[in-house]
Structure formats: structure tokens, C-alpha cells
N, C-alpha and C positions, 0 to 999 in steps of 0.2 A: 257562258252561253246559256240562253233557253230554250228548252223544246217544248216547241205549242202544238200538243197531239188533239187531233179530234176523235171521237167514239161517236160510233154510230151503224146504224147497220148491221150489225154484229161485226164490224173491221174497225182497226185506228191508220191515221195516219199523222205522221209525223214530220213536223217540221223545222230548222233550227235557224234562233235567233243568234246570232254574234253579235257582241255585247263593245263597247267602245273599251278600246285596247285589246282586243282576242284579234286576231290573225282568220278573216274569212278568208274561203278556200278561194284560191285561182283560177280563174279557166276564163277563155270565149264565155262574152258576153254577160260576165262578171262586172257588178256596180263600180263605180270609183273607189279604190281603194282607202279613199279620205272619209268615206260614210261612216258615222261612227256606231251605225247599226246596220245588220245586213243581214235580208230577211234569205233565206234557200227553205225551198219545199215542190213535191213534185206538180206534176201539173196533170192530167187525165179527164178522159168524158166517155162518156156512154157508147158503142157504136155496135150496128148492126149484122157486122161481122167481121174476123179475124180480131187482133187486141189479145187479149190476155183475158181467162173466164176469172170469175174474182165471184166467192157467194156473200151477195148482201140481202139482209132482211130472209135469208132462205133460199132465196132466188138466185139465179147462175146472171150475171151480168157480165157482158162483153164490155170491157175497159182500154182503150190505147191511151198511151202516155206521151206526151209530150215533153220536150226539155225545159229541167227548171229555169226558172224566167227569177232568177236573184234580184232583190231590190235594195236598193241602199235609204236609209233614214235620216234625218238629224236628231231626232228625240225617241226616246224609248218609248214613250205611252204610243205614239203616232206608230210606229214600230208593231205594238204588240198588237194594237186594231187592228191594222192592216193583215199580221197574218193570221188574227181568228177572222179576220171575213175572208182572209184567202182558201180555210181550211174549211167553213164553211159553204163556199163555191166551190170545191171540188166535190165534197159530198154533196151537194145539191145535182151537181153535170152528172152522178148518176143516180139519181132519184130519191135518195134522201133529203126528208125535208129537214128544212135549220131546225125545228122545235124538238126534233130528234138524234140531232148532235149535241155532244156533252163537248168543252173543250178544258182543256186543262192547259195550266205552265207552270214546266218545272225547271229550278235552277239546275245545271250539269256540271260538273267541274270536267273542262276540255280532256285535265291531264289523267285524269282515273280511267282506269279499262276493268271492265268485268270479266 
């Protein structure tokens, strides 16, 4: 698996790529399980009250979250675009601009635990 984290704001957020042959998670409204990539990461935007306070850039910002919205691939490159502009767009929903997101991907091995 990859995990495609963005930085930014002084917060990261993380994503994770399943790789063809890893076992993505199950649940409602989970991609076809034939996809041989499949993208999970959360979803959230800005809102004006209630959400969860979250400090970005210094600033207290009111964030609610939405359910992840998993997507299925046929190709890896297609795959890892998709989720740097997906992580890209959620830092943007709360006011960070893209030129101030860092992204990174790193390989995980599923079976290791820290």
C-alpha cells in the first residue's frame, strides 16, 4: 500500500493507496472489489459552525467531515494523480492554497505495526 499525505497549514493528512493484490477495506459504498487500485482518504470543508476546531496556518478553523468517498483505478499512475489532487482539494475546502501543500508517497508494508 501507499500513503499519499499532504502538509500544509501546519496539519498533514493522510491517505491510503491499495495496491493490486492488497485486500482494500470493505464497507458501503466501497469501489468494485476487481479495481486493482483503490484510492480511501477522508473528505471535509470549512464550515461556519459546529465541525470539529482544527488550527491551520495559526488560525482556529471549523472543519466537518464527510464519509470517505473510496475510488477504484485501473492503473497506478491514474491512481496516484487522483489522490494528490484529491488531498490537494481538501486542503484547498479549507483555505489552504495548493502552492502551500507539500505531498509526499510512501510505500507501507500492510503487515508491519509500530
Amino acid at each position: 500500500m501507499l500513503l499519499i499525505q499532504g502538509h500544509g497549514g501546519g496539519t498533514t493528512l493522510t491517505g491510503t493507496l491499495y495496491e493490486r493484490g492488497e485486500r482494500a477495506p470493505s464497507f458501503k459504498g466501497a469501489p468494485d472489489q476487481d479495481a486493482p487500485y483503490v484510492w480511501i482518504c477522508d473528505e471535509f470543508y470549512a464550515v461556519e459552525t459546529g465541525g470539529s476546531v482544527q488550527m491551520i496556518d495559526g488560525e482556529e478553523v471549523r472543519v466537518a467531515f464527510e464519509s470517505p468517498m473510496p475510488r477504484g483505478f485501473d492503473m497506478k499512475d491514474q491512481a496516484i494523480e487522483a489522490a494528490k489532487e484529491h488531498v490537494r482539494t481538501q486542503f484547498a475546502r479549507i483555505g489552504v492554497p495548493e502552492r502551500n501543500v507539500e505531498i509526499e508517497v510512501r510505500k507501507e508494508d500492510p503487515g508491519c505495526s509500530e
